[in-house]
MIKOL-734593 format. One record per residue: x negated, z, y of N, C-alpha, C, O in turn. Coordinates in steps of 0.2 Angstrom, whole numbers, plus 5000, padded with zeros to 4 digits. Layout:
<sites>
XZYXZYXZYXZY ...
</sites>
This chain:
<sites>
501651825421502151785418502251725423502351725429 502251655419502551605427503051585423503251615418 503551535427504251505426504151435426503651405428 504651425424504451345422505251325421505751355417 505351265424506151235424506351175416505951135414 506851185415506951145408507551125409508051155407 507551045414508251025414508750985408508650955403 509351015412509850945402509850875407509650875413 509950835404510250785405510850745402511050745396 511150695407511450665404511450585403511050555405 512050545397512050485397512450455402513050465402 512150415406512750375411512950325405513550315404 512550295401513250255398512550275388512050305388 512850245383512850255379513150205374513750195372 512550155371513150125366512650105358512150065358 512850145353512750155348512550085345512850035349 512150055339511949985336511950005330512250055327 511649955327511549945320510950015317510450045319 511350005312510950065304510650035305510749985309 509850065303509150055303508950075296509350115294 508550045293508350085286508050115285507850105279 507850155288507850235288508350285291508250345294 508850255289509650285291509850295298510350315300 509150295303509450315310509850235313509750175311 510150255317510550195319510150185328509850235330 510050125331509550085335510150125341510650155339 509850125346510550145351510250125359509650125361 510650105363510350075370510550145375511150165374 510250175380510650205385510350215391509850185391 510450265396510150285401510150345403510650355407 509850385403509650415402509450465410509050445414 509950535411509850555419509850635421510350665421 509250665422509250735422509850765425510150735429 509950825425510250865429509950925432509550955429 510250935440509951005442510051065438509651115439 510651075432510651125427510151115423509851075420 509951195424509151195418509451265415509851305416 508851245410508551325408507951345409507551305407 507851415411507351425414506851455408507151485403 506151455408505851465403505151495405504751465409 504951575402504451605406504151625402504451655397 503251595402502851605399502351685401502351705407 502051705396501751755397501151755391501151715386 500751815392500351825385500551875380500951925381 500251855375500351865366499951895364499451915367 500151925356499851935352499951875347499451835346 500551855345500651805342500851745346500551735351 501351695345501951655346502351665344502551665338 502651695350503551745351503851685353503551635354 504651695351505051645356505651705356505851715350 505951735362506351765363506951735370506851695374 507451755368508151725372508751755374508951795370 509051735379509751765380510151755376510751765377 510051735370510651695368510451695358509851675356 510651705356510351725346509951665346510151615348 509451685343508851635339508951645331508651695329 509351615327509451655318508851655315508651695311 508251585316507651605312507351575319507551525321 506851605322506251575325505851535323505751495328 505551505317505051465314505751385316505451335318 506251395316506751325318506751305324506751245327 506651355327506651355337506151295337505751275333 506251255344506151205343505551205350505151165352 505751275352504851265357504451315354503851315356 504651345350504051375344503751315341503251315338 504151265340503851205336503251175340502751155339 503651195346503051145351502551175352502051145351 502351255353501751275354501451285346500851285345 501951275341501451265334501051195336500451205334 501151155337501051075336500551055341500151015340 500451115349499951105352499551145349499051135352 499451195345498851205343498751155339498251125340 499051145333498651085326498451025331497950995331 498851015335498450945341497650965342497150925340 497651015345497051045349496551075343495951065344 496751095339496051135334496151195337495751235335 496651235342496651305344496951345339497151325334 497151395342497451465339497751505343497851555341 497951465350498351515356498851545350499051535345 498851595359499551635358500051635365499851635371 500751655362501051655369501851685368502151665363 502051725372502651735374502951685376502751655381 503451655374504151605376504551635375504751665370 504851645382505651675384506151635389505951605394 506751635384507051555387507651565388508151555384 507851595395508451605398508851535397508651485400 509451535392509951475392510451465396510951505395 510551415401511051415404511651355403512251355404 510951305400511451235396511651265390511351295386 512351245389512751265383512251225376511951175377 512351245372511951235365512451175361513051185360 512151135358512551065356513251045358513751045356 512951015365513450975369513350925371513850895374 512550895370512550835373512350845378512350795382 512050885379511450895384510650895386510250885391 510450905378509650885378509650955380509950945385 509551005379509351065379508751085377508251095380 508951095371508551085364507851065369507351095372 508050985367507350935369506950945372506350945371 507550985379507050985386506651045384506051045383 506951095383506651165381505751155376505351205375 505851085374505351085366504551055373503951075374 505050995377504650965382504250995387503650975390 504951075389504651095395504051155392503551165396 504051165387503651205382503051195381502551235381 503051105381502251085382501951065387501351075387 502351025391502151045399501851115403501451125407 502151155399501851235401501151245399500651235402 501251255389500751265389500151245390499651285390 500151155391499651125392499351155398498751155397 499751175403499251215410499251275408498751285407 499551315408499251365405498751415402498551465403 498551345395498051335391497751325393497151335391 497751285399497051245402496951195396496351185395 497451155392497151105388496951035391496650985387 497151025399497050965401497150895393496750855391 497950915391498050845387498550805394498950835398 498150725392498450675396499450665395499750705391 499650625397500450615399500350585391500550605385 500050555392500150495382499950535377500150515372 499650585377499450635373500150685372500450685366 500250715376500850745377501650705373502150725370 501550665375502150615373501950605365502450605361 501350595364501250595356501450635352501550625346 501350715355501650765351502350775350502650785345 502750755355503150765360503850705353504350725350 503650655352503750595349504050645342504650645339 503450685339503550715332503950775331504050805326 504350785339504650855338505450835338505950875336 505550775341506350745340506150675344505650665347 506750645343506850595349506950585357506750545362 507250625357507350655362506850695369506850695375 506450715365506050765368505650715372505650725378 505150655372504950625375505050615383504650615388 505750595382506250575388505850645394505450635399 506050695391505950765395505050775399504850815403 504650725394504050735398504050695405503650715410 504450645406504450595411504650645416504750705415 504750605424505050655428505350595431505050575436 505850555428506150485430506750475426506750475420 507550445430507950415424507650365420507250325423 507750355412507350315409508150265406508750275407 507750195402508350165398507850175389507250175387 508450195388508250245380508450175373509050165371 507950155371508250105364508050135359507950195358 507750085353507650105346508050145344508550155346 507650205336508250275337508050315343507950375341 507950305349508050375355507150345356506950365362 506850335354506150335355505650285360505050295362 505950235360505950205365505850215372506350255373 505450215378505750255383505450205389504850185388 505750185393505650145399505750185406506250165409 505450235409505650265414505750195419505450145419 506250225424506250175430506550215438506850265438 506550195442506550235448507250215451507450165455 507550265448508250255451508450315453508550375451 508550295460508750345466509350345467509450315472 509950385463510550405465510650475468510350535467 511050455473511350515477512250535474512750505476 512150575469512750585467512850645465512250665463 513350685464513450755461514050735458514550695458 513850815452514150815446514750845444514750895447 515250835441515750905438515550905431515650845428 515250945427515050935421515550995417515551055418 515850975413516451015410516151025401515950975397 516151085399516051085392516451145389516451205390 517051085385517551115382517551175376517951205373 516751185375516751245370517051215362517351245357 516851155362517251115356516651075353516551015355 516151115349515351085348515551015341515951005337 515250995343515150925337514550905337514350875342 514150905331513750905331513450815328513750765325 513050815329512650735327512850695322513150645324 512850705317513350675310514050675311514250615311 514450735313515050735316515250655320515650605318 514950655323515150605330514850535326515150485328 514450525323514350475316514950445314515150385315 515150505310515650485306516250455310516450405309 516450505315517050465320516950405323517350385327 516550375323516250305330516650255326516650235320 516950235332517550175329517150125330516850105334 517250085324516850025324517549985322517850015317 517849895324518149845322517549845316516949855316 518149815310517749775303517249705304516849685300 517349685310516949615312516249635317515749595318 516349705318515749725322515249705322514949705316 514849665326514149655327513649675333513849695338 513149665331512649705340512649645344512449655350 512749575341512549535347513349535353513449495357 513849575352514349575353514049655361514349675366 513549665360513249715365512749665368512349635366 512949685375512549625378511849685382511849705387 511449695378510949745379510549705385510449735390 510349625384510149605391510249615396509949645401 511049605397511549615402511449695404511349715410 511549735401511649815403510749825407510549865412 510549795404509749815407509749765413509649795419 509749735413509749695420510249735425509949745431 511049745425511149805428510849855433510849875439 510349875426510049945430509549925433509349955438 509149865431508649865433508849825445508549815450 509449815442509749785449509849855452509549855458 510049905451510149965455509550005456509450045460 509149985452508450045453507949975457507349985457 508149895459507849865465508349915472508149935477 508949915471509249925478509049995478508650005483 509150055474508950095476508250125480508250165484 507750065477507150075480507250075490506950105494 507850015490507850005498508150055501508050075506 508850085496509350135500509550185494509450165488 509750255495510050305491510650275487511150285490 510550245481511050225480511950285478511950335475 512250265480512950315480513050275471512850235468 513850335472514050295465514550225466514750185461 514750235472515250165472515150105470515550065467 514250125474513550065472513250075464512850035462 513450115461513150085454512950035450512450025448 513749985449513749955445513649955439513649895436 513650015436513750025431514250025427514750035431 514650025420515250075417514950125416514350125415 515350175415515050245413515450225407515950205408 515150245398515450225394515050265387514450285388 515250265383514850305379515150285371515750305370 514850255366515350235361515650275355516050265351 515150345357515450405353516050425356516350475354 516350405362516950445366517550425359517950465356 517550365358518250345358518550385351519150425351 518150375347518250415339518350465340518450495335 518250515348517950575346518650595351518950645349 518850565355519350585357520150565354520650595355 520150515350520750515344520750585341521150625341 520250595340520150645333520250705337520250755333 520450715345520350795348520850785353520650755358 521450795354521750765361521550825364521950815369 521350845365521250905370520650865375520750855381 520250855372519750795373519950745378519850735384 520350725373520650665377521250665382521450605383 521450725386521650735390521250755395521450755401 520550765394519950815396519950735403520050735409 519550685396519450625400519850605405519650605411 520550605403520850575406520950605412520750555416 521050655414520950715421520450705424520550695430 519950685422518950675424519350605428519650605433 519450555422519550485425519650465432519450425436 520450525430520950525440520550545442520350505446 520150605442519850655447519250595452519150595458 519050575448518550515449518350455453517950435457 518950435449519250355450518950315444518750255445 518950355439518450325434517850325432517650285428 517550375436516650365436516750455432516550505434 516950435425516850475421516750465412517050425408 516350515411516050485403515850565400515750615403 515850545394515750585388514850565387514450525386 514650645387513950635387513350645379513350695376 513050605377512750625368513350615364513750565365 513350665360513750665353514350705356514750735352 514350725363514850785365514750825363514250815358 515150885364516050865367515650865375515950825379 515250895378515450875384515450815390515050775390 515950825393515950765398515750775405515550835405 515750745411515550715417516050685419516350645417 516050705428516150645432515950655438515850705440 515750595442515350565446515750555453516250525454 515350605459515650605465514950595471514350615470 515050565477514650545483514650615483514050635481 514950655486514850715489515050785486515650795484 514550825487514750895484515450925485515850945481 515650925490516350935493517050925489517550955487 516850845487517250805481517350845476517850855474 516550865472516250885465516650965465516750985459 516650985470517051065471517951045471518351085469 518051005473518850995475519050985468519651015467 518850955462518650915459518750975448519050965443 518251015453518151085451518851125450519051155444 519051125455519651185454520251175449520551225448 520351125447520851105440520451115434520551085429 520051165435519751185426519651275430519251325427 519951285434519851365438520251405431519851455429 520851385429521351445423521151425416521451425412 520351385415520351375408519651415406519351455409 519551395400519051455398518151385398517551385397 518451345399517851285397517351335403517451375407 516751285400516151315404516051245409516251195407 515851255415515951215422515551235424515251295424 515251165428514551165431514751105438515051055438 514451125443514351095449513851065451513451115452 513451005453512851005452512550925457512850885461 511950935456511850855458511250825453510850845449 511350775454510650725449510050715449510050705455 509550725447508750755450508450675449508350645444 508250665454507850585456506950605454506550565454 
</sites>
């Protein structure tokens, strides 16, 4: 049996664009793992198992079952394999779970298999299993355009730790659609996507010279599904508001939610920080950002 790590990730910011016609809508973000994974241990088969802490209602939908089906029709093979996928990221929260689990799936079996497929080879399969899942091949914060497919890894070296809160209140992809507040005059030239990318591209030069903290961002943390999604929920919207104080603002609503983030220099903070979610039933995570 070996082990293999499958981290979530988060959006530091998030900002929705225009329908496409093929109904998905273009989106800009940035895209940043977390030390929360789930752990995923390969073994041998008779068939392709996927078994879990957590109910699977049909296997054939499991999304690293999809991935070891898709490296065989890649390959011309016929493997087999045990996938057992200890979850410890919450399941539709806006964490890339899913993705990472589909990604880290094929990073396994690739060694495993001994199939020696290249990084572009991988990412090709990888492209046909979600949007998402690409991102999870890289081992770098990326900036995320098109629908989700785009991928620009870049080397940003933040030193930051996390409070990551998920209130147990799923909203799933269409949901958070339908809520996205858009004014009647809305346009994307009104997104300064140049502007946002020159940003990062400014923190991941300084970072190269220094760790960058979060004071040093210069980022917004912001995310365009938050607003609709917290009218629609005040619980939510108290959620934020709390992160916001706790932070100084360097707090944001991460994917389609519900969960949220906020952003601290030092672990100490990120625990201090912690203890005002001690009498609630939310699931709560302490953590740091993987460079």
């Amino acid at each position: 049996m070996q082990k293999f790590i499958s981290n979530a990730k988060i959006n530091l910011f998030l900002k929705v664009l225009n329908k496409r016609k093929d109904n998905f809508h273009n989106i800009f973000s940035l895209f940043h793992k977390l030390d929360l994974c789930d752990y995923i241990y390969i073994s041998e088969n008779d068939t392709i198992e996927v078994k879990s802490n957590v109910e699977i209602c049909d296997v054939s939908d499991n999304i690293a079952y999809k991935a070891a089906l898709a490296l065989n029709e890649y390959t011309g093979r016929n493997n087999t394999v045990l996938i057992e996928i200890d979850k410890q990221i919450p399941i539709g929260a806006g964490l890339g779970g899913g993705s990472s689990n589909a990604a880290t799936t094929l990073i396994a079996l690739n060694q495993v298999w001994n199939l020696n497929l290249t990084q572009t080879e991988l990412l090709e399969i990888a492209a046909n299993l979600g949007s998402d899942v690409p991102f999870f091949i890289y081992d770098k914060p990326a900036l995320i355009s098109g629908r989700g497919d785009i991928i620009e890894p870049i080397d940003l070296k933040i030193e930051a730790y996390y409070l990551l809160i998920y209130p147990n209140i799923p909203i799933n992809t269409a949901q958070a659609y339908a809520m996205l507040k858009r004014d009647k005059n809305y346009k994307d030239s009104q997104v300064n996507i140049d502007s946002l990318k020159e940003k990062c591209l400014q923190c991941e030069s300084y970072s190269n010279e220094n760790i960058l903290l979060v004071d040093k961002l210069n980022l917004q943390l912001e995310n365009d599904f938050e607003e609709g999604i917290c009218q629609s929920n005040n619980e939510l919207y108290k959620l934020k508001e709390i992160l916001n104080m706790l932070s100084n603002g360097y707090a944001a609503m991460t994917g389609s939610g519900s969960s949220f983030f906020a952003l601290f220099d030092t672990l100490q903070q990120a625990n201090q920080a912690k203890t005002h979610f001690q009498n609630t039933d939310y699931k709560v995570f302490v953590g740091k950002l993987t460079n």
